[in-house]
C-alpha positions in Angstrom: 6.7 -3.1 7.9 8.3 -5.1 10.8 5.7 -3.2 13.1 2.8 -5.4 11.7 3.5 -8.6 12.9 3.7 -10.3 10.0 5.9 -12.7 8.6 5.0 -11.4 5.0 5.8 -7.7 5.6 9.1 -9.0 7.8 9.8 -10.5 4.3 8.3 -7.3 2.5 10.7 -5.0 4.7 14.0 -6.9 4.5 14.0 -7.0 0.9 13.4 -3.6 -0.2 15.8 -2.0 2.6 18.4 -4.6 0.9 17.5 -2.8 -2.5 17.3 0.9 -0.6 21.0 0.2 0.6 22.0 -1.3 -2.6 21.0 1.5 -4.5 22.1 4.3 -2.3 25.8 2.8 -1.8 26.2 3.1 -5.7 24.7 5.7 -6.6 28.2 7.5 -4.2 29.9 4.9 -5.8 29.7 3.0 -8.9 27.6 5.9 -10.5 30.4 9.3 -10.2 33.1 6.9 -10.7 31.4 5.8 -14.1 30.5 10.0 -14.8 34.4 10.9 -13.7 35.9 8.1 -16.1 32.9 9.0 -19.0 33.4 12.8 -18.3 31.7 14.7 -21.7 31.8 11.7 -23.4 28.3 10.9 -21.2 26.1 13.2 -23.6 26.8 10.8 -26.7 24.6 9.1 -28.0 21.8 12.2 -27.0 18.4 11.4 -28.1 17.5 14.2 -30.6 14.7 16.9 -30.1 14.3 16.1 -26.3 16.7 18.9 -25.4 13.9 21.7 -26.6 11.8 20.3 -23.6 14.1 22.2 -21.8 15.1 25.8 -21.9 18.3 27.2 -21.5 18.7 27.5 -17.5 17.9 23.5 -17.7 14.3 24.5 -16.4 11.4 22.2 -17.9 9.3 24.2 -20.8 6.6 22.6 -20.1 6.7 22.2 -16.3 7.4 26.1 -16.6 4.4 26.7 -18.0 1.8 24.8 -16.1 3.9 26.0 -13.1 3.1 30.0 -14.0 -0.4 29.3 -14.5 -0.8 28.0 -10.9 1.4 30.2 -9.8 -1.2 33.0 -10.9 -3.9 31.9 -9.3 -2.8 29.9 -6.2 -6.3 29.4 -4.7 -8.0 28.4 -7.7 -5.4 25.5 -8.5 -5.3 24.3 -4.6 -9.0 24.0 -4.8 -9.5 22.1 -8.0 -6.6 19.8 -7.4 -7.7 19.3 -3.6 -11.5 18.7 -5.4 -10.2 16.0 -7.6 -8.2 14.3 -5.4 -11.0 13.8 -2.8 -13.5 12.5 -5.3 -10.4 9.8 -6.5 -10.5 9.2 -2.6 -14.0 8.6 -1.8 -14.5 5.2 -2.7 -12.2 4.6 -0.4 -14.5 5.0 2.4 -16.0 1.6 1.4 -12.7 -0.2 1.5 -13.2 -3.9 1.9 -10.3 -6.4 2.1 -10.1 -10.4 2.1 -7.5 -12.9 1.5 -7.0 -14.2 -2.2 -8.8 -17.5 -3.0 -9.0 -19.2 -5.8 -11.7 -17.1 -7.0 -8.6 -14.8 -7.4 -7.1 -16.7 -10.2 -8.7 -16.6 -13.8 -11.1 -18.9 -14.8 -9.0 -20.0 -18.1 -6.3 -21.1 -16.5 -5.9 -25.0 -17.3 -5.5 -26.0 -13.8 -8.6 -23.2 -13.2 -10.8 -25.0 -15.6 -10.2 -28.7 -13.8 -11.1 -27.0 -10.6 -13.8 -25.9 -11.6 -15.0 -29.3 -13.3 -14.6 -30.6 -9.8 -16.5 -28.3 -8.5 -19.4 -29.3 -10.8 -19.2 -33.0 -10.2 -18.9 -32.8 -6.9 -20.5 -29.3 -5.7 -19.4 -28.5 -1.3 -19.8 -25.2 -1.4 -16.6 -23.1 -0.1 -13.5 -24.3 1.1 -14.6 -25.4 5.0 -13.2 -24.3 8.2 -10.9 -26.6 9.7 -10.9 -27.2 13.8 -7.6 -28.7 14.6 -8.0 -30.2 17.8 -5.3 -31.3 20.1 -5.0 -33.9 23.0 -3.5 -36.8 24.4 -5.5 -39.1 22.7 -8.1 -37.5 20.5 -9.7 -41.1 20.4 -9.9 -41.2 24.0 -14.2 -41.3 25.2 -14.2 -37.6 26.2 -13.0 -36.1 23.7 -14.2 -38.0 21.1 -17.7 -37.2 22.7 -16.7 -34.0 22.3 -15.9 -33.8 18.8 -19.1 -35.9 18.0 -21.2 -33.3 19.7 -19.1 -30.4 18.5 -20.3 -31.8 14.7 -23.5 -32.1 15.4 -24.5 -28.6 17.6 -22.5 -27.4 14.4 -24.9 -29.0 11.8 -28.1 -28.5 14.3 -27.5 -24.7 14.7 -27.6 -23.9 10.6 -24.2 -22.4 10.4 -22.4 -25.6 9.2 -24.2 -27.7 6.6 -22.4 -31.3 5.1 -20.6 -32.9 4.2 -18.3 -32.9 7.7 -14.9 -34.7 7.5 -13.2 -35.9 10.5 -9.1 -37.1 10.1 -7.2 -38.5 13.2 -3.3 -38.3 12.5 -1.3 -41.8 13.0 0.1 -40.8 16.3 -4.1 -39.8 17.8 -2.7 -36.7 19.1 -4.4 -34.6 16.7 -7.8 -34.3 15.1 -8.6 -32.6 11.9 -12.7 -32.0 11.7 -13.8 -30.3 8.1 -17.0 -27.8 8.4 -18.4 -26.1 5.6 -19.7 -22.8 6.7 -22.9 -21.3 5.7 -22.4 -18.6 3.3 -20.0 -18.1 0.4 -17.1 -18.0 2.2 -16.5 -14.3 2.1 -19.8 -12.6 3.1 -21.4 -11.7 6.3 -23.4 -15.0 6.8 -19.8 -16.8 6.9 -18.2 -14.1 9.3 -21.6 -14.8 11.3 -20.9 -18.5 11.2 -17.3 -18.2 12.3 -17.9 -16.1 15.2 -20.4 -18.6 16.2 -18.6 -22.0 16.1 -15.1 -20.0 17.4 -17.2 -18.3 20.6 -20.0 -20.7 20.8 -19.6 -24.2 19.7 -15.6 -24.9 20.8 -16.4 -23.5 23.9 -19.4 -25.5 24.5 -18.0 -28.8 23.4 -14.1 -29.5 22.9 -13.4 -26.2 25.3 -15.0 -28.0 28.2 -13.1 -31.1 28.3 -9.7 -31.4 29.9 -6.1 -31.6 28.1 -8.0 -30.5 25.2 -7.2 -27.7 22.7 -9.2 -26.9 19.7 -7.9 -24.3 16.8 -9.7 -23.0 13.9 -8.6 -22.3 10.3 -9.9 -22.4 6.6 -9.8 -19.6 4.3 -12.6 -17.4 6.1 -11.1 -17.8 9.5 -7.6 -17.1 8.0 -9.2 -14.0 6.3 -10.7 -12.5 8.9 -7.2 -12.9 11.4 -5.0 -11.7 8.8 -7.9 -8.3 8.9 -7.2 -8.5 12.3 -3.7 -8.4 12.4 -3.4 -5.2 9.8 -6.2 -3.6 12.1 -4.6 -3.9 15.4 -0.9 -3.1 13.9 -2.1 -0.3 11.6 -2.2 2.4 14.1 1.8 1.4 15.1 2.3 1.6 11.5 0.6 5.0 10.9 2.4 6.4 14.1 5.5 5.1 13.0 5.8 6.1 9.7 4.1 9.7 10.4 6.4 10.7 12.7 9.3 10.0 11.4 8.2 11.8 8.4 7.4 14.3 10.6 11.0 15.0 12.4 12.8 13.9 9.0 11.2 17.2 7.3 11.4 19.1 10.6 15.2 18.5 11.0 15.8 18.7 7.4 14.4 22.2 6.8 14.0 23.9 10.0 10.0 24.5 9.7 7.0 23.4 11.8 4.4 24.4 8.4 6.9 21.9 5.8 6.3 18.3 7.3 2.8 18.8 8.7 2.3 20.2 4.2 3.6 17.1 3.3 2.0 14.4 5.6 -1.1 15.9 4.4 -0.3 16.0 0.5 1.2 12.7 1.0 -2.0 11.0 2.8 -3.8 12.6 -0.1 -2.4 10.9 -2.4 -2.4 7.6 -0.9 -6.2 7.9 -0.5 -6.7 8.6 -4.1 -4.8 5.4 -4.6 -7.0 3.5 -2.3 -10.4 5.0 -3.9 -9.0 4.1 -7.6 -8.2 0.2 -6.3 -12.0 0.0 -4.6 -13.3 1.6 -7.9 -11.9 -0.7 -10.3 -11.1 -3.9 -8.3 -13.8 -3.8 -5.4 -16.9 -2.6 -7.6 -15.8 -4.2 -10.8 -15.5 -1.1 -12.9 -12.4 -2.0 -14.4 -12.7 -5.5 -15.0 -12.8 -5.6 -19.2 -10.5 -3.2 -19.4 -8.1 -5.1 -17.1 -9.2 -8.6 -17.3 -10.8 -10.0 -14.2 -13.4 -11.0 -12.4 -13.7 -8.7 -9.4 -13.8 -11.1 -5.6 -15.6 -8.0 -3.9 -12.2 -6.8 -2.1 -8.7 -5.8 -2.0 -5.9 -8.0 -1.2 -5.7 -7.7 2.8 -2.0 -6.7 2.5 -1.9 -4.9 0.0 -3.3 -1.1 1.7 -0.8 -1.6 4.2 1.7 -2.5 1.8 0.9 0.6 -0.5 1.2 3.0 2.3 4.4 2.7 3.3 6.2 2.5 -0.1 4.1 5.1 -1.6 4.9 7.1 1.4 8.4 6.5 1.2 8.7 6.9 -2.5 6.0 10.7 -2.1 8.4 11.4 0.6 11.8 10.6 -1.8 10.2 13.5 -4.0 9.5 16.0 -1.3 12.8 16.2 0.0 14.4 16.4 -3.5 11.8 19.4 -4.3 12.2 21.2 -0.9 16.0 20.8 -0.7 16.1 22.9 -4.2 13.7 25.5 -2.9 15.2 26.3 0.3 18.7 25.8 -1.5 17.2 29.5 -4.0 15.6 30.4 -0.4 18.5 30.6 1.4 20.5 31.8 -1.8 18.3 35.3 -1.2 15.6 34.4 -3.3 11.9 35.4 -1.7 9.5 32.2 -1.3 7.4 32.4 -4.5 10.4 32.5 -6.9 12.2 29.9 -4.7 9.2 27.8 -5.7 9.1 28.7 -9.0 13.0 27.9 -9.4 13.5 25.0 -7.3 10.0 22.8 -8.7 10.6 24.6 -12.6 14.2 23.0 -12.6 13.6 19.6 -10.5 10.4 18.6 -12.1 12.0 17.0 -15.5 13.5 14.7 -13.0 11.1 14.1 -11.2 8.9 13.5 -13.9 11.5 11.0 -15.7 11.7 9.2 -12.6 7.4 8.6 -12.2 7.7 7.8 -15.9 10.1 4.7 -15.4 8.0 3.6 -11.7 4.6 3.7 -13.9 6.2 2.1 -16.6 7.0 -0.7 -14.0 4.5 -0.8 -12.0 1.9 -1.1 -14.6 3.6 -4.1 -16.0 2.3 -6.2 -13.0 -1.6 -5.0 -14.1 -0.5 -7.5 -17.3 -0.2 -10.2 -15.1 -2.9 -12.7 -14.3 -3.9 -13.0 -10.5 -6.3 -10.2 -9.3 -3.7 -9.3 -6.2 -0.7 -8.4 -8.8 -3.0 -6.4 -10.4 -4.5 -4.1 -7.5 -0.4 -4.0 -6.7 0.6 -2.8 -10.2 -2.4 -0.3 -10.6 -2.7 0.7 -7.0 1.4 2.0 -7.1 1.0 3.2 -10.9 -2.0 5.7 -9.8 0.0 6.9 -6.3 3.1 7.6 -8.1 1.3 9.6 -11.6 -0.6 11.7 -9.0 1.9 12.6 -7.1 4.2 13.4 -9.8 1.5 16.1 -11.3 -1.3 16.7 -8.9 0.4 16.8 -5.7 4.0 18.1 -6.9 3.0 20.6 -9.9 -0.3 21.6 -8.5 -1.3 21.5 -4.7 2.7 21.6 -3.6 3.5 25.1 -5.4 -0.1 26.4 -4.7 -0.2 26.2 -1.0 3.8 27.3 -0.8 2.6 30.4 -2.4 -0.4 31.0 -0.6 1.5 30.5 2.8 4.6 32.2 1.6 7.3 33.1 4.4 5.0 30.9 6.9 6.4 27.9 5.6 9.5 28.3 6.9 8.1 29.4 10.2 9.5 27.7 13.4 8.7 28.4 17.3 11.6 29.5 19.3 11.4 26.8 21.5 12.5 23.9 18.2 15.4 26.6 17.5 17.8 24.6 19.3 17.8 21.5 16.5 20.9 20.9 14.6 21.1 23.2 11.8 21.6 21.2 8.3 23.3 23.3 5.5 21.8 23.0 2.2 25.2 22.8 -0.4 24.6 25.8 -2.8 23.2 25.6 -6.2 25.7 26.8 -8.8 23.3 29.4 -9.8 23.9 31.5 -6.4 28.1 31.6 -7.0 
């Protein structure tokens, strides 16, 4: 998140690497010194009838049995599951994204509803850009011919309409001119406006007279830079966060086939995320059932946002899944029943763990502001699809079908450092 340039995600990225730490540091702390002092005394308190989920080897009875059926028909499973996932993705080809407005907030909101009695009374359209323009002395003749004939070419060429608004600050070092730009604020005629009075109008006017500076803002131009700024950092992102996934998994379990799997059934997932957020939130389809009124786009951080903690939360399961199977692999076990083992007695735990994320991450879809609500949904849907679809479906089904090739590595990555996996109690 630091690679993105933004102060937000800087924010973003400090706190939850402050949680990580915190977590980690007592879960080898706090959490066995609590389990050593409790000892048996721990299973009091055992909530009845749960424990026939389970079967006697601690495997999951009903992971077990999904598990076989894929199991028996590898190809079948892979495809469907593949299918499904890249129909939940393809909306996501039409992605959109914008920065919150008020038309973000719900209408019946009691400072909502004044706003939009204002509105009524006294209709201007969008909020305008602002050119903040810097000088000397912004009353000086020069530049306030400038301005003068910045607001009228603006006004003459149809992109700005009135009322304009022009503020000089105490000191007359700085000029604050109000345009209203054509167009709702959000759609192409305002991008079309901006890109004119930003390469066209300054230029012309403020641009061309000396010791003058001239800076434009406003929700649209604010919308589009913030675009900007998770377009031209995304890539850095993507790189970042691939790759290290990459040598993590390559390190970790010795095999070329593992993390290039994983990036794949991890990217999957994300994109059925993404295609879920532009179906409900972008088109509108979930707007009675959720409450809203759909602004045509998805938060402009929030796809960054989702990719790398869904990443690093698809990633979390991966390695806890692989460590068991090449724990029975290396124990002697051949690839398919290393599968079978390792995902059969790790996926009540996984499972228990999406339960809790859904449970909340959905709690922010209760919340009122469209953005919270793409969050909440947009985390809830990654996390329950990669708990089943990716873990107890595509994950075991293209092991099986690839068998002792996922372990495969080329001679010349033989010389990485060689991490042991600590036996399971089952291979003593």
């Amino acid at each position: 998140m630091y690679f993105t340039g933004s102060s937000t995600f800087s924010s973003f990225a400090t706190g939850t690497i402050i949680v990580v730490a915190v977590a980690m540091v007592g879960s080898i702390t706090v959490l066995p010194a609590l389990l050593s002092k409790l000892g048996d005394r721990v299973d009091k308190g055992r909530v009845p009838l749960l424990h026939r989920l389970r079967s006697r080897n601690g495997e999951s009875r009903v992971w077990a049995a999904i598990l076989d059926r894929v199991l028996a028909r590898p190809k079948l499973s892979a495809a469907i599951a593949t299918a499904l996932l890249v129909v939940m993705a393809i909306p996501a080809l039409g992605l959109k994204t914008g920065v919150p407005g008020t038309d973000s907030l719900p209408r019946d909101l009691a400072v909502m509803q004044t706003f939009d009695r204002i509105e009524a009374a006294f209709p201007g359209g969008p909020l305008p850009a602002v050119v903040a323009i810097k000088a000397d002395d912004v009353t000086s003749p020069a530049v306030s011919a400038a301005i003068a004939k910045l607001r009228a070419d603006a006004l003459a060429s149809g992109e700005v309409h009135q009322p304009t608004q022009l503020d000089v600050s105490p000191d007359k070092r700085l000029a604050r001119l109000a345009l209203p730009l054509a167009g709702d604020g959000s759609d192409a005629r305002s991008e079309h406006a901006l890109t004119t009075l930003r390469d066209e109008l300054i230029p012309s006017t403020v641009g061309r007279t000396a010791g003058a500076e001239a800076f434009v803002s406003g929700q649209t131009a604010q919308s589009r830079d913030f675009n900007d700024l998770m377009k031209g950092h995304a890539p850095i992102v993507f790189a970042f966060v691939l790759s290290m996934a990459f040598a993590l998994l390559l390190i970790t379990f010795r095999s070329l086939v593992i993390p290039i799997k994983a990036i794949v059934l991890n990217l999957l997932s994300v994109g059925a995320a993404y295609g879920v957020l532009v179906f409900l939130f972008q088109e509108g389809h979930g707007e009675q059932l959720l409450g809203f009124e759909s602004t045509g786009a998805i938060t402009s951080w929030l796809p960054l946002f989702l990719f790398v903690i869904l990443f690093g939360l698809s990633m979390d399961y991966h390695v806890f899944i692989l460590s068991r199977i090449r724990e029975a692999f290396d124990g002697g076990m051949s690839t398919e029943d290393a599968v079978a083992h390792g995902i059969k007695s790790t996926a009540g735990v996984v499972t228990s763990a999406a339960i809790v994320m859904v449970a909340v991450f959905a709690i922010f879809a209760t919340l009122r502001a469209v953005e919270f609500k793409q969050m909440g949904i947009g985390l809830a849907v990654a996390v329950l699809v990669d708990a089943t679809i990716v873990r107890a479906v595509l994950l075991p089904a293209t092991m099986k079908l690839l068998g002792d090739w996922n372990w495969y590595l080329p001679h010349r990555l033989r010389r990485i450092p060689r991490i042991v996996h600590e036996p399971s109690l089952e291979t003593h």
